[in-house]
C-alpha positions in Angstrom: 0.2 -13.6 -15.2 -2.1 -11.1 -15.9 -2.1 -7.5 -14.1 -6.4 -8.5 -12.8 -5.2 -11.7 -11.6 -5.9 -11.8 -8.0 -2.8 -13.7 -6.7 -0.1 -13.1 -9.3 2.9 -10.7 -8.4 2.3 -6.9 -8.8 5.0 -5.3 -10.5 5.7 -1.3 -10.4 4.3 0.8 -13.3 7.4 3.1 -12.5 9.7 0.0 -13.3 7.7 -1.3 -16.2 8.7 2.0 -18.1 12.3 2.5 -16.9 13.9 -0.2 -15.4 16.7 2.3 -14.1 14.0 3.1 -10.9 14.6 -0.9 -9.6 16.5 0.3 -6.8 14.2 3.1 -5.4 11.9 1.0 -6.0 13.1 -1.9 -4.1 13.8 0.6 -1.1 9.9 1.5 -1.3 8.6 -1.9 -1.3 11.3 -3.1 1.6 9.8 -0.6 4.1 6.3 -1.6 2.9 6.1 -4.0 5.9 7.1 -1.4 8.5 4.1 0.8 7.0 1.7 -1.7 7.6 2.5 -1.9 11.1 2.2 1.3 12.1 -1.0 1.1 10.8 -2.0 -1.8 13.2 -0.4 0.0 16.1 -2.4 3.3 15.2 -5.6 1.1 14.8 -4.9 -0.5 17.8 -4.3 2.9 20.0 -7.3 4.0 18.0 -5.1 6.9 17.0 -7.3 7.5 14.0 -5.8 10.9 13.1 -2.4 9.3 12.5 -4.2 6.2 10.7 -5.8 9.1 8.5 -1.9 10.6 7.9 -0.5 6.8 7.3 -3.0 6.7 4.4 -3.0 9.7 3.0 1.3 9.2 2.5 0.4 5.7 1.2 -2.1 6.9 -1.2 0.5 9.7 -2.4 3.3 7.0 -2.5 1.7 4.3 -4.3 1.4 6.3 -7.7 4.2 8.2 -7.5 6.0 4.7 -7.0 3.6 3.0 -10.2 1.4 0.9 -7.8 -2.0 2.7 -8.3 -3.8 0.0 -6.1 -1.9 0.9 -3.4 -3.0 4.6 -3.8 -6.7 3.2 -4.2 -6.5 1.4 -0.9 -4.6 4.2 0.6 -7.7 6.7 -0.6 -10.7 3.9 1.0 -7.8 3.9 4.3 -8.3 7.3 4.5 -12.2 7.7 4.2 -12.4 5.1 6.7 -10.3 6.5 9.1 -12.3 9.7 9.0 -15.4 8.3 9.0 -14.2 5.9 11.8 -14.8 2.6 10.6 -12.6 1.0 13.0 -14.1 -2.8 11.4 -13.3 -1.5 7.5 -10.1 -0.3 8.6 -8.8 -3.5 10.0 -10.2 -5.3 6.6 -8.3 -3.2 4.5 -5.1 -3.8 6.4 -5.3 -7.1 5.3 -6.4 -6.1 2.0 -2.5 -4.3 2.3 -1.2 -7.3 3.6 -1.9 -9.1 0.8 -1.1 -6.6 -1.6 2.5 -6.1 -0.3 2.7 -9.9 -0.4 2.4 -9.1 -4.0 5.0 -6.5 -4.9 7.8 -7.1 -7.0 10.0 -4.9 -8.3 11.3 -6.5 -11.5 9.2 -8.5 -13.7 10.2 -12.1 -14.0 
């Protein structure tokens, strides 16, 4: 499927190049689920300054791991957060919801 097809798998940049970065990779993506619920608790504690952090590591994670949308949605996370756009925050989680949904780490 193509890479600007809404629902079709993402697969890592990173991996795409060198397939020897599968299992880092697969580490990253496993914990990907764990990230998005600490950003629901902060949101929910309204912990904003931690949200703020949460994105700001996701934003420097998702390129370094070869998923620039995730470090585009970690950069909007973060401008929300500081602006405190508690509404555009929630929407982006699921935004990174369906993202993660997404991830794969070898193409098929």
């Amino acid at each position: 499927m193509p890479a600007s097809d809404p629902t079709g798998p993402i697969v890592s940049e990173l991996v795409a190049e060198d397939p020897s970065f599968a299992d880092i990779l697969t580490d990253f993506v496993e914990q990907l689920p764990q990230r998005v619920r600490q950003f629901e608790e902060t949101l929910e504690a309204n912990d904003l300054g931690r949200f703020s952090s949460y994105a700001h590591q996701l934003k420097g994670a998702g390129g370094g791991y070869g998923f620039p949308m995730l470090t585009e949605l970690g950069s909007r996370l973060e401008q929300a957060a500081q602006a405190a756009q508690l509404d555009e925050c929630a929407r982006m989680i699921d935004e990174l919801k369906s993202i993660v949904a997404r991830l794969v780490v070898l193409p098929e």
